[in-house]
C-alpha positions in Angstrom: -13.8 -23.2 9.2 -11.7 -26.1 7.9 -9.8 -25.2 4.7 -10.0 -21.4 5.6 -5.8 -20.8 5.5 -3.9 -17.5 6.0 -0.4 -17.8 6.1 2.8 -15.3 6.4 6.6 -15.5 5.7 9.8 -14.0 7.0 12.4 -13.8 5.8 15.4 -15.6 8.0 17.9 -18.5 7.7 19.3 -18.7 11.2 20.6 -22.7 10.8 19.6 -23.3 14.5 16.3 -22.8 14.5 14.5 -25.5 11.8 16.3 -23.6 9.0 12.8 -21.8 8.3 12.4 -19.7 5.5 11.4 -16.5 8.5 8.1 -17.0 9.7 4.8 -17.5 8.1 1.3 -17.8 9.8 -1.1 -20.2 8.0 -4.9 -19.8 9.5 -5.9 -23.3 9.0 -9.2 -22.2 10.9 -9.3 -25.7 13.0 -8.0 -23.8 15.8 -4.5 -25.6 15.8 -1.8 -24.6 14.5 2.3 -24.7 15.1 3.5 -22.6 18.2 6.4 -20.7 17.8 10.0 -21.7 18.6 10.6 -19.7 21.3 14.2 -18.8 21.1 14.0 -16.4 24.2 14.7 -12.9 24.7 17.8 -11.4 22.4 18.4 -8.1 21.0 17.3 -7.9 17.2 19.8 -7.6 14.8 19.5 -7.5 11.0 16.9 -8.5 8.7 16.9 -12.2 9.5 15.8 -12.0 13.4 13.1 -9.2 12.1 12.2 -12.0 10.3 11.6 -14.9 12.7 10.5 -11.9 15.1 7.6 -11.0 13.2 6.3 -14.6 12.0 7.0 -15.5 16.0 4.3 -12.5 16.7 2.5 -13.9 13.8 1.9 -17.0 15.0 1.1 -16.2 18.6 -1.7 -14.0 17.1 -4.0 -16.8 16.1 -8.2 -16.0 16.8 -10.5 -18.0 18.3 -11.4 -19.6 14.5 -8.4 -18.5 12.8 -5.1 -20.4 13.6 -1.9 -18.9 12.0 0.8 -21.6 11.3 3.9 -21.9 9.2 3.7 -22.5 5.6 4.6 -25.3 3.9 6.0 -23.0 1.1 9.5 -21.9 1.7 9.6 -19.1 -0.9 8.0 -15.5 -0.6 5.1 -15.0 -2.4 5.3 -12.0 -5.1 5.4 -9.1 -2.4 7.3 -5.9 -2.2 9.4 -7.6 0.7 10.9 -9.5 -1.7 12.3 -6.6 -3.8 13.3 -4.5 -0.3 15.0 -7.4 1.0 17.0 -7.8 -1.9 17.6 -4.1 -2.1 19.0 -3.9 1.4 20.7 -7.1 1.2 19.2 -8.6 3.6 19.4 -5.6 6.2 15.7 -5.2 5.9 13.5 -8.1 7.0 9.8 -8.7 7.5 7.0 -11.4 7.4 3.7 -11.8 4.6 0.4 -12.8 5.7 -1.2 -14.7 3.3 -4.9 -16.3 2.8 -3.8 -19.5 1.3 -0.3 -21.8 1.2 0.7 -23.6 -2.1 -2.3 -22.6 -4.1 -4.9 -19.7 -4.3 -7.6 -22.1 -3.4 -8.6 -25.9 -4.6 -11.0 -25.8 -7.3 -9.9 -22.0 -8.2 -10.5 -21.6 -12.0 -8.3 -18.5 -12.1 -5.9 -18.9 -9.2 -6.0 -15.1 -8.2 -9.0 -12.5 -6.5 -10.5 -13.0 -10.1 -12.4 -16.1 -8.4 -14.0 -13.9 -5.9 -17.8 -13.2 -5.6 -19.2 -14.3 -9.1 -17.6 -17.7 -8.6 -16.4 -18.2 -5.6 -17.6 -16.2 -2.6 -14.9 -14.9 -0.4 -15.3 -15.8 3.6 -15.1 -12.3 5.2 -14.7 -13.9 8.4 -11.2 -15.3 7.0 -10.5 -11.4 5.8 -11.6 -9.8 9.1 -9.5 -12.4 11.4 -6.5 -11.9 8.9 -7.1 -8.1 9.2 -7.0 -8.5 13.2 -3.9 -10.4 13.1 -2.6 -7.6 10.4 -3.3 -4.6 13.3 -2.1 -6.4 16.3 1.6 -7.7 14.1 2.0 -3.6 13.4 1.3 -3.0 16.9 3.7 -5.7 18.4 6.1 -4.5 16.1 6.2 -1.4 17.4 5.8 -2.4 21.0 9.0 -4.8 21.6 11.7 -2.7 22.7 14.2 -4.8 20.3 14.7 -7.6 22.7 12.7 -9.8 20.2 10.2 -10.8 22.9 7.4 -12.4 20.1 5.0 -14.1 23.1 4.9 -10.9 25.5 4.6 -8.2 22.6 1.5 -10.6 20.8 -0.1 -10.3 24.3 0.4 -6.7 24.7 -1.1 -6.4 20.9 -4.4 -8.6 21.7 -5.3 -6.7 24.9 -5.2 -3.2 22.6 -6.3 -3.7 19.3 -10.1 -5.2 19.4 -11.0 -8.3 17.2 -13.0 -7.2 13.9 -16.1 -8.4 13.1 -17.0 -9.0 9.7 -20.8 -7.6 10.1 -19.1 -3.9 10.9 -20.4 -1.6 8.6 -17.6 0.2 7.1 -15.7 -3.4 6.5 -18.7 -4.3 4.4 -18.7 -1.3 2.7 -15.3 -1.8 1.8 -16.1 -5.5 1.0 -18.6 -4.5 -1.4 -16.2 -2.1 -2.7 -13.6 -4.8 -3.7 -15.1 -7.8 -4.5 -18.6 -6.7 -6.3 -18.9 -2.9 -7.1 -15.3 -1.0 -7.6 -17.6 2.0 -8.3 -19.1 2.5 -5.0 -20.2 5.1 -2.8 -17.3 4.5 -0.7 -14.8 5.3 -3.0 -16.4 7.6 -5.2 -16.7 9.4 -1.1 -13.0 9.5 -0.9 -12.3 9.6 -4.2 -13.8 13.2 -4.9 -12.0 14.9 -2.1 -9.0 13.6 -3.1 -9.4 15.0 -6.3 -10.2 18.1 -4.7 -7.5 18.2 -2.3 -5.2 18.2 -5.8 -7.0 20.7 -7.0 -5.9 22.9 -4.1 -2.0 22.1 -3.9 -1.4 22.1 -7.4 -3.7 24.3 -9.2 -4.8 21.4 -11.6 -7.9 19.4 -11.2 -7.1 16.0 -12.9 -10.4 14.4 -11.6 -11.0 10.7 -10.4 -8.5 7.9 -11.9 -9.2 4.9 -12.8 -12.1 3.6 -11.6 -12.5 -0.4 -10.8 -15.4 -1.3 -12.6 -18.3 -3.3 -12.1 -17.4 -6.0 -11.0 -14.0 -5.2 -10.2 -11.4 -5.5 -12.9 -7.5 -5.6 -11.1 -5.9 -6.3 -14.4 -3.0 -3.7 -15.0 -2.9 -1.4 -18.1 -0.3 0.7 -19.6 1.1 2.8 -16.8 0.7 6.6 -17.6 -0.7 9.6 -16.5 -4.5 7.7 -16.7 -3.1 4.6 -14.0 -0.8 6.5 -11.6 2.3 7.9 -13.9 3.6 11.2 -12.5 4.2 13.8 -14.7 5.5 17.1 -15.0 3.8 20.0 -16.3 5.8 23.2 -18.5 3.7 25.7 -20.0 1.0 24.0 -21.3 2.3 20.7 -21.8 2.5 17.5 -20.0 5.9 14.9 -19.6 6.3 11.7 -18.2 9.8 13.3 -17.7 11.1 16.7 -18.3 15.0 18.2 -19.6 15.3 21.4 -21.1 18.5 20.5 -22.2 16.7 18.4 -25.1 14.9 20.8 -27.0 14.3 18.5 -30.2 12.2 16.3 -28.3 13.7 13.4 -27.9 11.8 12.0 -30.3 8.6 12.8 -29.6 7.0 13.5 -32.3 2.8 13.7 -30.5 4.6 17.5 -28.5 6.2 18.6 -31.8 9.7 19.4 -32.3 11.4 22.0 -29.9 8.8 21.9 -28.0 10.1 21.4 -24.8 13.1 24.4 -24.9 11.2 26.0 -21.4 13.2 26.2 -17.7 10.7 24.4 -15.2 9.3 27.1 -13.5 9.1 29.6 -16.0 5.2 30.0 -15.8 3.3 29.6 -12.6 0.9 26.7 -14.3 4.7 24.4 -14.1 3.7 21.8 -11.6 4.7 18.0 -10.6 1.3 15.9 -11.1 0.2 12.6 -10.2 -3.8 11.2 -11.0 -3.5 7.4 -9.0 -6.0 5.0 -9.9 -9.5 6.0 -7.6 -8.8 2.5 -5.6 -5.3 4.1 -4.3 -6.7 7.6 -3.4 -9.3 6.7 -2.1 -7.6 4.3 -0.5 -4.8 7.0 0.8 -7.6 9.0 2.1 -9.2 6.1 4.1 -5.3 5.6 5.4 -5.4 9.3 6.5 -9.0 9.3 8.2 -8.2 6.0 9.9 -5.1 7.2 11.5 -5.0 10.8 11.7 -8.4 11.9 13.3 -7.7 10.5 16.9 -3.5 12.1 16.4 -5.6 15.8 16.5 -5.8 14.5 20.8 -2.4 12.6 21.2 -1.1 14.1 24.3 -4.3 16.5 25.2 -6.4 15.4 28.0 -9.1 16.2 26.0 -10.9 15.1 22.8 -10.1 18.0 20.4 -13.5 18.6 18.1 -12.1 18.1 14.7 -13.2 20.8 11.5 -15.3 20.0 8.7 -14.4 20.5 5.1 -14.8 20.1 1.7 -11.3 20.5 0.8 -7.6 20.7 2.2 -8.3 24.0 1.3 -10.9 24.2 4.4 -7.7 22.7 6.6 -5.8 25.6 7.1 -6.2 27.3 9.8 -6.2 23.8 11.9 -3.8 24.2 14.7 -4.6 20.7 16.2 -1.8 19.3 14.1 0.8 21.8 14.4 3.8 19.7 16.2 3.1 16.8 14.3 4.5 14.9 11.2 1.5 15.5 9.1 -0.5 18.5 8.1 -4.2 19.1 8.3 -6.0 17.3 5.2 -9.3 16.6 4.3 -10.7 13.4 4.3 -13.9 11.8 2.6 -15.0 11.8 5.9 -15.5 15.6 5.5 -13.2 16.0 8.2 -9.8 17.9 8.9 -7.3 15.0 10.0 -3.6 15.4 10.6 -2.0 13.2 7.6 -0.5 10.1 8.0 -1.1 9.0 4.5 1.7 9.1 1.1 1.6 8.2 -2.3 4.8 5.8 -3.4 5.0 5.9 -7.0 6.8 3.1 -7.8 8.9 2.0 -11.3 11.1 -0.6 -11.9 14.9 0.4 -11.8 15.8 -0.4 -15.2 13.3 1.8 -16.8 12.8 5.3 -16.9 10.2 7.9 -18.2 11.5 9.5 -21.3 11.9 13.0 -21.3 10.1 15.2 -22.8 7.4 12.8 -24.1 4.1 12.0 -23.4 3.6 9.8 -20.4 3.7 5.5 -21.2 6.5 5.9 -22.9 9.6 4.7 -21.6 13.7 3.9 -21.9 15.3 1.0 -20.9 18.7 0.9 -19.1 21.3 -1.2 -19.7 24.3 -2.5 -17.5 25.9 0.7 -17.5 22.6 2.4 -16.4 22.8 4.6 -19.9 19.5 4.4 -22.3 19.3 1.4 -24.7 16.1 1.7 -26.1 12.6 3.4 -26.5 9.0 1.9 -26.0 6.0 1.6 -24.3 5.1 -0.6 -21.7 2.5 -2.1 -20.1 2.3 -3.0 -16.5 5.6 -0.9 -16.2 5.3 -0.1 -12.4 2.5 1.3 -10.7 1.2 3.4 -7.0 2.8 0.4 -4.5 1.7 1.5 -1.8 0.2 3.9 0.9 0.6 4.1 4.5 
């Protein structure tokens, strides 16, 4: 497996231990790899000792094939930890698992996923180790008692949380999925009852988003109510932002002048919509089936026999999740779980949907967070995440 590499960072600057960047794990798949530094057991404080914590765990999590080791590279790679650690100011901190160091791969024409199956096939058994080491880091996490013990929570994680294999069906399925047909069964499966399960809360049915492609295509396009915008509906018009208080518009000439002069609420059809991409829900229902199906028998001695369903609508008279943080929802699965899944919708913070307008169309900020501007955007912001 030489030249298979997965590596994570952390963020964390303590000056005493190697001045590392947090921690990163680097599967070199020779089996070696660096050991972590061991500082001992010591309450966690801020973001930085979250940090070393996690790349500590990290790097004790190594598979048989799969070594994880620190990077080379002292700078995050474009994640969403970058942007929360430098909204918390450090206060928050955390650790990236990556599949390579410096560079994507050597040879890589693109440099990005876009080299995947047509020109150069992805090792799954790289994906499933990374995706062990991925389960038993969330689980050590949530295991240490905050005395930052990396070693004994990594064990703890190993003995729980089984290796996967990379013949298991549904990770092949999912394979498939991502790297040759984004218009598979799979997520077509989730995709539907998603669609569905909207249908239900909201009154609307805004069908599948975006689909993938064959093969798949991960290029962004203009973000609006086709790639994951939400959007408020008033009578029988949709915004990508909504004020009563300006009736002429706003300029937006496609929804006619005056047009938007209604009180949200005013007509029972008013609702807050959102149609992510058919990746992200099916994604999010994957997320719920994974995790909620077994929380219908946390605490009962035994297994509760979950409902089927078409719909959320088919969830209601569940009572296995009552007492829980999540609802009963339907799954692709066809299957009432208790949810564990939410949507993030996600924009950058000097932009802003403008109101009363069609969705893709947005204003820009400037230093004294007041409007400077009108225009569309592509690649504006996006669904970030799920879990």
């Amino acid at each position: 497996h030489d030249g298979e590499e997965g590596e994570g960072e952390g963020n964390g600057n303590d000056e005493d231990d190697n001045n590392e960047q947090g921690g990163e794990g680097d599967g070199d798949g020779d089996g070696g790899g660096e050991g972590g530094g061991g500082r001992g057991r010591r309450r966690l404080g801020g973001g930085d000792d979250v940090g070393k914590f996690l790349s500590e765990v990290l790097r004790n999590l190594g598979t048989d094939d799969y070594a994880v080791v620190q990077s080379s590279s002292g700078a995050f790679p474009p994640t969403p930890l970058t942007s929360l650690i430098k909204l918390s100011g450090g206060d928050v901190g955390g650790a990236v698992l990556a599949g390579y160091d410096a560079a994507f791969a050597d040879g890589s024409y693109f440099q990005s996923h876009l080299d995947a199956e047509a020109t150069r096939p992805v090792d799954l058994n790289a994906v499933a180790a990374a995706a062990t080491i991925l389960a038993r880091t969330a689980f050590a996490a949530a295991y240490d008692d905050g005395d930052g013990d990396a070693e004994n929570a990594a064990q703890a994680a190993a003995k729980i949380i089984d290796s996967l294999d990379a013949s298991d069906e549904e990770f092949s399925a999912l394979a498939d999925c991502l790297l040759v047909d984004g218009n598979c069964k799979l997520l077509l499966q989730y995709g539907t009852v998603e669609a569905e399960n909207g249908r239900w809360e909201t009154g609307v049915y805004l069908g599948l988003g975006q689909p993938l492609g064959t093969p798949p295509n991960y290029y962004p396009g203009v973000y609006d109510h086709n790639n994951g915008q939400g959007m408020v509906q008033v009578g029988e018009r949709v915004y990508g932002a909504y004020s009563p208080e300006k009736a002429d518009g706003d300029g937006g000439e496609e929804n006619g002048d005056g047009a938007a002069a209604a009180e949200y609420g005013a007509s029972k059809t008013d609702a807050f919509l959102l149609r992510p991409s058919l990746l992200e829900m099916a994604v999010h229902g994957l997320l719920n089936n994974y995790l909620g199906w077994n929380a219908a028998s946390f605490g009962d001695e035994e297994e509760v026999e979950l409902k089927s369903c078409k719909s959320t609508h088919d969830c209601r008279k569940v009572d296995y999740c009552a007492g829980g943080p999540g609802e009963a929802v339907c799954t692709g699965a066809k299957m009432c779980v208790c949810a564990r899944a939410h949507y993030h919708p996600a924009l950058d913070e000097s932009i802003y949907a403008a109101p009363n307008n069609v969705t893709g169309r947005f204003l820009v900020k400037d230093d004294g967070g007041e409007c400077s501007g009108n225009g569309e955007g592509e690649g504006g912001g996006g669904d970030a995440g799920e879990g």
